[in-house]
N, C-alpha and C positions, 0 to 999 in steps of 0.2 A: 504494500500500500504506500503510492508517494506523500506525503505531507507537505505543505507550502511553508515557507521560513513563514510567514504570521502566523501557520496553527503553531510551530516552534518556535515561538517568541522571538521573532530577530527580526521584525520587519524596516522596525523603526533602522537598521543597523545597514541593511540593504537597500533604506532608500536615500540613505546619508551617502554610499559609497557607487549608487546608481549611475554617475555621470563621470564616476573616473575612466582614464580612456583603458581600454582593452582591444584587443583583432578583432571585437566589432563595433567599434566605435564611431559614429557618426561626424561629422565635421559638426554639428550642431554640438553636440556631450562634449567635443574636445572643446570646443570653445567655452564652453560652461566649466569646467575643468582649470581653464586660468584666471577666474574669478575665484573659484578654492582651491589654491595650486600646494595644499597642506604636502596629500603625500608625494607629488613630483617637488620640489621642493624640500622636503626632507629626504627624498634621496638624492638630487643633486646635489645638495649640502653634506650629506653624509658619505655617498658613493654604496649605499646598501640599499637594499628595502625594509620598511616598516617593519619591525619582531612584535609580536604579540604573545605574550604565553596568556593559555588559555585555562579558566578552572571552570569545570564544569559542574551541575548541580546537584543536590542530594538526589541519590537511587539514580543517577547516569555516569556516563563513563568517556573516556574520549573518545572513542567509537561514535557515540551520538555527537560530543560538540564537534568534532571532526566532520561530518554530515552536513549541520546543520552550517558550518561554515562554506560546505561546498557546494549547496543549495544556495547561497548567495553569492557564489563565485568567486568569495572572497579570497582562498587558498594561489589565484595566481596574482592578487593584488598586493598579498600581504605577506611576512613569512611568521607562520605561525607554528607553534610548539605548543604541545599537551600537557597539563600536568595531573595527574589524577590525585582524589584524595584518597587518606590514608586508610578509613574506614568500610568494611564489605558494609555493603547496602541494602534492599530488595528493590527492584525496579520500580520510578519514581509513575513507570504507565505500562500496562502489559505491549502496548507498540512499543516499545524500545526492545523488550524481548526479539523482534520480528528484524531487527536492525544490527542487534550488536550478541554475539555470545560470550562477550566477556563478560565476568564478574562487575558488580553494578556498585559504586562505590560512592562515601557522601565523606565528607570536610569532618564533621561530627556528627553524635547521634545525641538522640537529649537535650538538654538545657549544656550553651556556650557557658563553660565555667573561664576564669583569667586562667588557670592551669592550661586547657585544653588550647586556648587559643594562642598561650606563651609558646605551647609544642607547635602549632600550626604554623606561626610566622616563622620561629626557625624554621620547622620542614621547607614554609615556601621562600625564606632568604637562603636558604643550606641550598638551592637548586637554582637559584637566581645566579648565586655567588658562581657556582660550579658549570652552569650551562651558557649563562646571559652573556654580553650585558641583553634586557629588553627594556623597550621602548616605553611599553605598557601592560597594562594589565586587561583583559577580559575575563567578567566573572558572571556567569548565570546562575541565579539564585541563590541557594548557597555560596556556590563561586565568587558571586560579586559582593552579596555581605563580609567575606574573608578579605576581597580585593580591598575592598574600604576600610575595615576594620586593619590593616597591614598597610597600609596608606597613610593613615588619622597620625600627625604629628603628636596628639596626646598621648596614645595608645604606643607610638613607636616610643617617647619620651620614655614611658613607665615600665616599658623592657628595655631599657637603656640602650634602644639604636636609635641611630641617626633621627634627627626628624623627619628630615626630608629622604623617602626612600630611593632606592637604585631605578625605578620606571619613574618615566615622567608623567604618565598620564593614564586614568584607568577606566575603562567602559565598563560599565552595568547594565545586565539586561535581567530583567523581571526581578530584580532587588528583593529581597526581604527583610523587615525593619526584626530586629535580633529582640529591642529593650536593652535597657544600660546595664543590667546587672554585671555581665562579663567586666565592662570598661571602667563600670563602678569599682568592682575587687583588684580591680592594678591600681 
């Protein structure tokens, strides 16, 4: 069964990246293109392409964000990396079952305690350090409340890194609001 990136939450993300130029691009999308000249521009500046590492949602796996990235076509726009979390999961939709036979994994399970999410920032600076550098962060649901939460100057302050983290910039899609407790106990 195909799914369209809006039953997969990423539409908003697909039509942000709609007019970058690709082999099939119109004269009309290129010319829109240097009105937001963001990613040619950061690769002329850079001499790379855009890194994204990617964290995907409670009860999915990169198999899915991997997909859902490629259903937007984003994977020849951008260079992206996986990161999975650390927790077995159970599938966050029996369609995912139909998609991926990996093991289905989430960030945590339970209530975010400061403990659980001290281990997670290591886990995701311990991989950053060793694979990056990246540019930014993408985080769906889960994903993207860790992306923030690992991001948040106060929250880095209280684990004694940096404030400012190693990506410069982090995309959220389908967010989830946690409550302060975690950020409360650091």
């Amino acid at each position: 069964m195909k799914r369209s990136c809006r039953e997969l939450g990423f539409g908003f993300l697909r039509s942000l990246l709609a007019s970058w130029p690709n082999e099939d691009s119109t004269p009309e999308s290129a010319a829109l293109v240097k009105r937001l000249p963001l990613r040619d521009a950061f690769c002329a500046a850079s001499g790379r392409e855009l890194r994204l590492l990617c964290l995907h949602g409670r009860g999915s796996n990169n198999d899915i964000t991997a997909l859902q990235f490629n259903n937007m076509r984003l994977r020849t726009r951008l260079s992206l990396d996986f990161l999975h979390g650390p927790e077995l999961a159970s599938a966050q939709s029996s369609t995912f079952e139909l998609f991926s036979a990996k093991p289905f994994q989430a960030w945590w399970s339970g209530t975010l305690s400061a403990a659980k999410l001290r281990r997670l920032v290591a886990y995701l600076e311990h991989y950053v350090a060793r694979l990056g550098p990246f540019d930014g962060l993408f985080g769906f649901s889960q994903g993207a409340a860790l992306a923030t939460l690992a991001s948040a100057a106060d929250v880095r302050r209280a684990l004694g890194l940096p404030e400012s983290p190693p990506w410069k910039f982090v995309v959220c899609g389908n967010g989830v609001h946690l409550g302060d407790e975690a950020v409360a106990e650091l």
